[in-house]
C-alpha positions as CSV (number, residue, x, y, z in Angstrom):
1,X,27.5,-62.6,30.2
2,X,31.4,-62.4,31.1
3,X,33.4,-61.3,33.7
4,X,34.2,-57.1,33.8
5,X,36.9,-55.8,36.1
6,X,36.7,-52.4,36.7
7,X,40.1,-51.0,38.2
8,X,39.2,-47.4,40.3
9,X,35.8,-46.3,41.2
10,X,35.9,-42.8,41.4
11,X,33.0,-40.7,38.9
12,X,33.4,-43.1,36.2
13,X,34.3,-46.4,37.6
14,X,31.5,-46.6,40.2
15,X,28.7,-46.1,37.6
16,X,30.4,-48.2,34.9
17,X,30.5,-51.1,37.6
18,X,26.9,-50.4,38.7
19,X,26.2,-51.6,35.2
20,X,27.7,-53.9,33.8
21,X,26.3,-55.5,37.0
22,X,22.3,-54.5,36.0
23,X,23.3,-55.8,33.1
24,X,24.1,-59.2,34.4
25,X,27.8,-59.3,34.2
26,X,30.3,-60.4,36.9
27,X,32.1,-57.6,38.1
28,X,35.0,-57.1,40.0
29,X,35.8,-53.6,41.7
30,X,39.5,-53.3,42.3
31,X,40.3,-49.9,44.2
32,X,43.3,-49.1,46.6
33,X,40.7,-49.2,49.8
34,X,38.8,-52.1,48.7
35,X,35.7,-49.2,48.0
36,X,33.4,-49.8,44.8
37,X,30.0,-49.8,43.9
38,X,27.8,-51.9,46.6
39,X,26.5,-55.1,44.5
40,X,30.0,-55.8,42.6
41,X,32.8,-57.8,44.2
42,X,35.3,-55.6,45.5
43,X,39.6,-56.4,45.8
44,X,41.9,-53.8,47.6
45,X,44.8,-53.8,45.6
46,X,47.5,-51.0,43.9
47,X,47.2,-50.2,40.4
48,X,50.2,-50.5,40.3
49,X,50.5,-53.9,41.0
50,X,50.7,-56.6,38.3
51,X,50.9,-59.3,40.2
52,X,47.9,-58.5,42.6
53,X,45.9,-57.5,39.4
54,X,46.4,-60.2,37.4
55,X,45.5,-62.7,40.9
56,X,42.3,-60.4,40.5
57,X,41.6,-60.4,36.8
58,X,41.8,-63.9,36.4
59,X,39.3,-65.3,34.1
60,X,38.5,-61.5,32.8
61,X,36.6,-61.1,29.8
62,X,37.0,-57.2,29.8
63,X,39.6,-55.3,31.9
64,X,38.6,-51.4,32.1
65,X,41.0,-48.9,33.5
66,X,39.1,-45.8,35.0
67,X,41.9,-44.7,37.5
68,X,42.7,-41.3,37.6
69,X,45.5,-40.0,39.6
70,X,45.8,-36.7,41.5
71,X,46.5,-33.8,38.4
72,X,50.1,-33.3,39.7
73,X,50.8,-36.4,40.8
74,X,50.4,-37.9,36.9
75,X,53.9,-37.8,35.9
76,X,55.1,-40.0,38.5
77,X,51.9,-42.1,39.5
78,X,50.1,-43.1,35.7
79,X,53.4,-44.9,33.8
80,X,53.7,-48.1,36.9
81,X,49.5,-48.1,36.9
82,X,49.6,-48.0,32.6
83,X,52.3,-50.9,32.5
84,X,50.9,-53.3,35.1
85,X,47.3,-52.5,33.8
86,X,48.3,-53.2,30.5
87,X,50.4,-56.3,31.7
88,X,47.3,-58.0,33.1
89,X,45.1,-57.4,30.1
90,X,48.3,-59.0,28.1
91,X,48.7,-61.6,30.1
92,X,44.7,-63.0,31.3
93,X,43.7,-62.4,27.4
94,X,41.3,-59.8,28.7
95,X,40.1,-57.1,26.1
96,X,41.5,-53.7,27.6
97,X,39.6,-50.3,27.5
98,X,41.1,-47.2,28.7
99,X,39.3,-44.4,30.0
100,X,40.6,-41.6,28.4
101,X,40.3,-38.0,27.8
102,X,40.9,-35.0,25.4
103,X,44.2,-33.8,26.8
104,X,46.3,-36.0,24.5
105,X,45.5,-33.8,21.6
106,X,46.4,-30.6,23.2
107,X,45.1,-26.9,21.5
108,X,43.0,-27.3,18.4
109,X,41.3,-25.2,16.3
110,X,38.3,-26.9,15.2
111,X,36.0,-29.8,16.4
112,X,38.4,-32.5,17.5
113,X,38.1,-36.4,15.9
114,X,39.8,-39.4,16.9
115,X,42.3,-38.9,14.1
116,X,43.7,-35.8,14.9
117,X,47.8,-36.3,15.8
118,X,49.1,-36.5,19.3
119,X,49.8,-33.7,21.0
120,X,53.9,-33.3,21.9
121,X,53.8,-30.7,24.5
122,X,52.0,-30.0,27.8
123,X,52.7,-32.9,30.8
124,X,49.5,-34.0,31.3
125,X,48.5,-34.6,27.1
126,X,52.3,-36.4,26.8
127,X,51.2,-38.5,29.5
128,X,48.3,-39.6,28.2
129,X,50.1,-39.4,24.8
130,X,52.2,-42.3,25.8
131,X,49.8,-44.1,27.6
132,X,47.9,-44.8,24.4
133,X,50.8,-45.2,22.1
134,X,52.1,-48.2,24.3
135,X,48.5,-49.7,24.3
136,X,47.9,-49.1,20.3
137,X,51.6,-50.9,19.9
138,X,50.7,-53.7,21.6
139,X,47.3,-53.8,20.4
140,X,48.9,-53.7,16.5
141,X,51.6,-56.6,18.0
142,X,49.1,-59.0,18.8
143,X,48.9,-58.7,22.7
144,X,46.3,-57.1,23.4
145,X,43.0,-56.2,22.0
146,X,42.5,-52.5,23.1
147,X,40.4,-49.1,22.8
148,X,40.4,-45.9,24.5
149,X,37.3,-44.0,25.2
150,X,37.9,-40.3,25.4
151,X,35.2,-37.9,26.8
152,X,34.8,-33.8,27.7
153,X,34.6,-32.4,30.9
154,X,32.1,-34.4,33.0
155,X,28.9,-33.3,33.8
156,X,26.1,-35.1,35.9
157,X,24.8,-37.5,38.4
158,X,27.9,-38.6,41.0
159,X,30.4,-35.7,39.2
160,X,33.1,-34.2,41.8
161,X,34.4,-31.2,42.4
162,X,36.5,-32.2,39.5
163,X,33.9,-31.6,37.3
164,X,33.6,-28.4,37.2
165,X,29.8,-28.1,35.8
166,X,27.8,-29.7,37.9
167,X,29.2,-27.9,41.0
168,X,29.7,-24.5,40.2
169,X,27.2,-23.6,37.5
170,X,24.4,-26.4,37.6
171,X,23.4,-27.3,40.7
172,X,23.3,-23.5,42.0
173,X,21.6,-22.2,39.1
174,X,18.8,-24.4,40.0
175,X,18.5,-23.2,43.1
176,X,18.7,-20.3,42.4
177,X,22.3,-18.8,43.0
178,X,25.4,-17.4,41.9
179,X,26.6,-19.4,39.2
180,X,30.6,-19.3,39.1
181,X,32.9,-20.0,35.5
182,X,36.5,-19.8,34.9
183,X,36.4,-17.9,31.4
184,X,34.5,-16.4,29.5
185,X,30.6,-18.3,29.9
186,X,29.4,-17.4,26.2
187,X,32.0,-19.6,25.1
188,X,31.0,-23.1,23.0
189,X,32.3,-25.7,25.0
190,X,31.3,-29.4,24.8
191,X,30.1,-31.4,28.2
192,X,30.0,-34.9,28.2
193,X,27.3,-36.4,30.2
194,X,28.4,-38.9,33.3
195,X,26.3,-42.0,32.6
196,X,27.2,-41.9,28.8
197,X,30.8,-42.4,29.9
198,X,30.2,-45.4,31.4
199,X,27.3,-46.6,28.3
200,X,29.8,-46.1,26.2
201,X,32.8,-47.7,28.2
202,X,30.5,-50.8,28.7
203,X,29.4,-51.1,24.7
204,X,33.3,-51.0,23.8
205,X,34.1,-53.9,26.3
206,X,31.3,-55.7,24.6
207,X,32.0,-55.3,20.8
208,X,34.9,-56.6,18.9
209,X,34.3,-53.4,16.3
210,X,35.7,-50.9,19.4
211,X,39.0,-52.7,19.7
212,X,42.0,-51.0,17.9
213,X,41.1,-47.3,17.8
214,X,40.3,-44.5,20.1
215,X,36.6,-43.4,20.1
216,X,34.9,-40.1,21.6
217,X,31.8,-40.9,23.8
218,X,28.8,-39.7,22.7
219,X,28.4,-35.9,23.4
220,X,26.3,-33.2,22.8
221,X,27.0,-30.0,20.6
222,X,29.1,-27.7,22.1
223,X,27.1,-25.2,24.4
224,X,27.7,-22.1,26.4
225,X,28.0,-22.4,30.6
226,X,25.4,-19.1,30.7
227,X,23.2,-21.4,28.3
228,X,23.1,-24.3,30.6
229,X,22.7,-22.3,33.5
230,X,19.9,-20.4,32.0
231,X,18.3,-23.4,30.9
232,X,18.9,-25.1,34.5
233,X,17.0,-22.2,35.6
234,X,13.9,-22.5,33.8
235,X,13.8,-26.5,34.3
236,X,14.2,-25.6,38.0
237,X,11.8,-23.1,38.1
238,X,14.5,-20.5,39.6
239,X,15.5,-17.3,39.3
240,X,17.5,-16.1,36.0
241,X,21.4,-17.2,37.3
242,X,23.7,-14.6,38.2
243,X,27.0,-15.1,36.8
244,X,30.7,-14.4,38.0
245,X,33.8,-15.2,35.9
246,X,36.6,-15.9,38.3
247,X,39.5,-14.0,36.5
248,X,42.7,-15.9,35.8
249,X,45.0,-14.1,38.3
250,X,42.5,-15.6,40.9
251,X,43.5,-19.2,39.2
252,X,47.0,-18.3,39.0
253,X,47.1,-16.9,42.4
254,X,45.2,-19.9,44.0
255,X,47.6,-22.3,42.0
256,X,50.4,-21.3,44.5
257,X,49.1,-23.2,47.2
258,X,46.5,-25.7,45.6
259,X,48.0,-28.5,43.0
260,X,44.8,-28.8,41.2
261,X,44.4,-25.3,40.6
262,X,48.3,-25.3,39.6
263,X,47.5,-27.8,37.3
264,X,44.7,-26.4,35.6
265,X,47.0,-23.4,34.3
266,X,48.3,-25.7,31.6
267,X,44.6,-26.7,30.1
268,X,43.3,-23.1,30.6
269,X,43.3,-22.9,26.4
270,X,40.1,-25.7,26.5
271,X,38.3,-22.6,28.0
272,X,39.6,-19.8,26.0
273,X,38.6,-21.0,22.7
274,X,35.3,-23.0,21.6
275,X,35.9,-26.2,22.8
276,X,34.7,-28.8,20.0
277,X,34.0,-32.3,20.5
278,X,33.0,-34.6,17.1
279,X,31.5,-38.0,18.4
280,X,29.8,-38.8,15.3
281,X,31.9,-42.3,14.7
282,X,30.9,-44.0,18.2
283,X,27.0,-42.9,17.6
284,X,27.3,-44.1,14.1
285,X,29.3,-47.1,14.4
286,X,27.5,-48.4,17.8
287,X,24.3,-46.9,17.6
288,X,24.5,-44.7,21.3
289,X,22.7,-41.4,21.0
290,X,23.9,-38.8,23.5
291,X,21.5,-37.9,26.7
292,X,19.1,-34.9,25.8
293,X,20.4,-32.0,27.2
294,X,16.8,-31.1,29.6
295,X,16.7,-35.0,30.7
296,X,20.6,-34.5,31.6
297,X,20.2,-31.3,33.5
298,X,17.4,-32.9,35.2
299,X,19.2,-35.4,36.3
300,X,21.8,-33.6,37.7
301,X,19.7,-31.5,39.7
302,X,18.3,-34.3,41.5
303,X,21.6,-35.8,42.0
């Protein structure tokens, strides 16, 4: 057992903290309110802040960062929070493991791998571009020892409003109501499961193999938002979902006066196109199977 800090506790942070403490470790929480999951010890403190982080990662064995910044605000507010995160893993010896995403390899035509190239264009995927070529440069340096986990949209127990599934097409198909989607819903798209995030985060910060590479969490095969809805349906016992695809001069109109919605303009092609997600390499490498899809649903629903 070792010491885990967990910097943020927002979808992902909470329930990776939650545990790596069932799991016997000692965990620190660090948020900007001093919030966190209720058994862990919890440090108010600024992402931002190297000195108050690395006061509060002293001793780490694992430093995770699952902080994720307001979707406009990630120009200005991720490249302070990257440095001094990446500071205190450099200088407490701590193995580092980003939370990451897909957004770094921008538009791609075909299931996406962790080799694929970086994507060059689009703020938020530059962002989180550079966040990992700084890490993977000071990773091959000597530094650090570091990995970034990179999931799809989040589904499942303790998502937001930021994940889209659980919300709007989930949770009222099983009870029965209008289901809502932003595109087309017989489009493929893959939907990483909450709790495998954090399995998977926790497994990296354990094993020497993760460190060095990117690796996608374990996810299921790409699937339709009418299919999960219909199949939400008949686990719930409800009535077959009614759908409504909000059409995109809705999101562009909204966008004027909501920064999310503004935001989500420039990630729109992840649900115009099949959306592909290959996670064969962590499953094969670490042995982490991905949630069925009927216990997932389940789970959600009684969320």
């Amino acid at each position: 057992m070792g010491k885990h800090v967990v910097i943020g506790a927002g979808q992902v942070g909470r329930q990776l903290a939650q545990l790596l403490h069932d799991q016997g470790h000692e965990v620190v929480q660090i948020t900007r309110s001093g919030s966190g999951a209720e058994p862990v010890t919890k440090i108010a403190a600024d992402a931002a802040d190297f000195g108050a982080l690395s006061r509060a990662a002293k001793g780490a064995d694992v430093l995770y960062n699952c902080v994720n910044p307001q979707y406009h605000r990630w120009p200005t507010d991720w490249p302070p929070m990257a440095d001094a995160m990446l500071r205190t893993a450099e200088s407490t010896g701590a193995g580092y493991v980003i939370l990451g995403n897909l957004y770094s390899y921008g538009p791609v035509d075909g299931p996406m791998t962790e080799d694929l190239p970086l994507a060059s264009t689009g703020t938020k995927a530059k962002v989180r571009a550079e966040m990992w070529r700084q890490a993977l440069a000071a990773h091959e340096a000597g530094r650090v020892r570091t990995t970034e986990i990179r999931g799809s949209d989040y589904f499942g127990p303790g998502s937001t409003n930021q994940g889209f599934l659980s919300p709007y097409v989930i949770i009222p198909a099983g009870a029965g109501k209008r289901v809502t989607v932003l595109s087309d819903p017989d489009i493929p798209h893959a939907w990483t499961y909450l709790p495998d995030v954090a399995r998977a985060l926790a497994i990296a910060g354990s094993d020497e193999r993760a460190y060095g590479r990117p690796w996608h969490v374990p996810t299921l095969p790409a699937i339709s938002s009418r299919a999960i809805a219909e199949r939400t349906a008949a686990l719930a016992g409800a009535r077959a979902p009614r759908i409504m695809e909000v059409p995109y001069w809705v999101i562009k109109a909204m966008g004027l006066v909501q920064p999310f919605m503004r935001e989500m303009r420039e990630t729109r092609y992840q649900f115009d196109r099949p959306f592909l997600l290959d996670s064969s390499a962590f499953q094969e490498t670490f042995g982490m199977s991905p949630t069925p899809l009927d216990e997932a649903l389940k789970a959600s629903l009684r969320s």
